[in-house]
C-alpha positions in Angstrom: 15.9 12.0 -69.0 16.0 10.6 -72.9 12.9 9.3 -74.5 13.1 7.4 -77.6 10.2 6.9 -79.3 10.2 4.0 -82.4 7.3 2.8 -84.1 5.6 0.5 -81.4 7.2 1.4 -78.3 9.3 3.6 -76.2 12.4 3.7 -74.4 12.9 5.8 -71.4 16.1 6.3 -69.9 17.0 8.4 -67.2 16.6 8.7 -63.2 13.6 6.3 -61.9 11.5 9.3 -60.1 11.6 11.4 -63.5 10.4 8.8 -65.4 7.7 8.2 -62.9 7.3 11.8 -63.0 6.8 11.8 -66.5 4.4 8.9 -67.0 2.5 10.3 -63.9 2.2 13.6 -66.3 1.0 11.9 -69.2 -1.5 9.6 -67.4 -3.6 12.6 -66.8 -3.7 13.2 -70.6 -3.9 10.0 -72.3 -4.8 6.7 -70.9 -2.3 4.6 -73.3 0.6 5.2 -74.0 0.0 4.1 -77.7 -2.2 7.3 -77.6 0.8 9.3 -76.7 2.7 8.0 -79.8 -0.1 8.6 -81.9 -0.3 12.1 -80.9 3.7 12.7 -81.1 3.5 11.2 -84.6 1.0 13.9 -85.8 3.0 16.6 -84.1 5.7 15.7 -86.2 3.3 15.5 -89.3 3.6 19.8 -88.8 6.8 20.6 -87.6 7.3 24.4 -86.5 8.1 26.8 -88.9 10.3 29.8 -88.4 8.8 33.4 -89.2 11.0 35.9 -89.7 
């Protein structure tokens, strides 16, 4: 399963049970999925660093 996330929306493509799966998953976390990208977006504000 592929999820592409743009700016105002996203694109799920894969089998229909995962992505039911998946939004079933995220429902008990956020209630829109507008919070979801907001939440990706700051994840990607701090990306991982590697320590060596």
């Amino acid at each position: 399963m592929k999820i592409h996330v743009s700016e105002n929306s996203m694109v799920f493509s894969g089998k229909s049970r995962e992505i039911i799966q998946k939004l079933k998953n995220l429902q008990s976390n956020y209630v829109y999925i507008s919070d979801w990208i907001a939440d990706i977006r700051q994840q990607e504000a701090h990306p991982l660093k590697r320590i060596k």
